[in-house]
C-alpha positions in Angstrom: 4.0 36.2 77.5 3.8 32.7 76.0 1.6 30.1 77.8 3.4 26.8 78.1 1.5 24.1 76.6 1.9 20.5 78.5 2.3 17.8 75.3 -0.4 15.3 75.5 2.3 12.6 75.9 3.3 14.1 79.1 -0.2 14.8 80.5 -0.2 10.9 79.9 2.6 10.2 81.7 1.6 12.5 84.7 -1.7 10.1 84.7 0.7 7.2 85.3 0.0 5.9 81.5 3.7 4.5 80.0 3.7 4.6 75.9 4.3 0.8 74.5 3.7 0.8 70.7 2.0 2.4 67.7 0.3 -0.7 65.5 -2.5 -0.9 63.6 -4.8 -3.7 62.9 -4.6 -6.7 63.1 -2.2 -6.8 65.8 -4.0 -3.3 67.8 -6.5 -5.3 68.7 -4.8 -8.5 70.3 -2.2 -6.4 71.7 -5.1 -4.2 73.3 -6.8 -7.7 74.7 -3.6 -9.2 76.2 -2.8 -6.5 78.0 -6.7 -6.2 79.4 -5.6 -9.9 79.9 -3.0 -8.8 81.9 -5.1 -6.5 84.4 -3.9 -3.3 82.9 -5.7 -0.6 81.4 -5.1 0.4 77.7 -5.3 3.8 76.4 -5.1 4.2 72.5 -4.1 7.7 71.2 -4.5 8.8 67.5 -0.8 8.8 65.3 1.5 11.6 65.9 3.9 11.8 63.3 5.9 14.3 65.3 6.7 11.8 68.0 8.2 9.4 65.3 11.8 9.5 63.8 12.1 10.4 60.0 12.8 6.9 58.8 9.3 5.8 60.4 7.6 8.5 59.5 7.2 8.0 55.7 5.1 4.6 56.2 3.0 5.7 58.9 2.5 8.8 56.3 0.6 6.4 54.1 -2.3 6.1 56.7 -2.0 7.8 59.7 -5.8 7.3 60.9 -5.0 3.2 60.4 -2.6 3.6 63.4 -2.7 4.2 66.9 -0.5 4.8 70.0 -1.0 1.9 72.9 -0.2 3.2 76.3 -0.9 0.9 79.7 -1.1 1.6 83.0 -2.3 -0.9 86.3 -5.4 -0.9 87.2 -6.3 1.8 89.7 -8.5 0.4 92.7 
């Protein structure tokens, strides 16, 4: 019998985290403070090429570890 494995982007999801962009720096970090700014929290995720579509995938290819994944969620009390 073959377990089913839950994909981290859907564990995410479950924990109320919704999936904005994948950047890399410069722009990680101000997107990251702004939405801090905004009163949400920010969770970054390493790259995973598998989520991307083929035509994005050959420059993220380049440096994956550069890059991350930005997902937010509102603050919980």
């Amino acid at each position: 019998m073959v377990k089913f494995m839950k994909s981290r982007k859907a564990e995410l999801k479950q924990e109320g985290w919704e999936k904005r962009t994948t950047i890399g720096e410069p722009k990680l970090s101000e997107i990251v403070a702004e939405y801090r700014s905004l009163g949400f929290e920010v969770w970054l995720e390493p790259l995973n090429l598998d989520e991307l579509d083929q035509k994005c995938q050959k420059c993220y290819r380049l440096n994956p570890d550069k890059f991350r994944t930005v997902y937010i969620r509102k603050k919980r009390c």
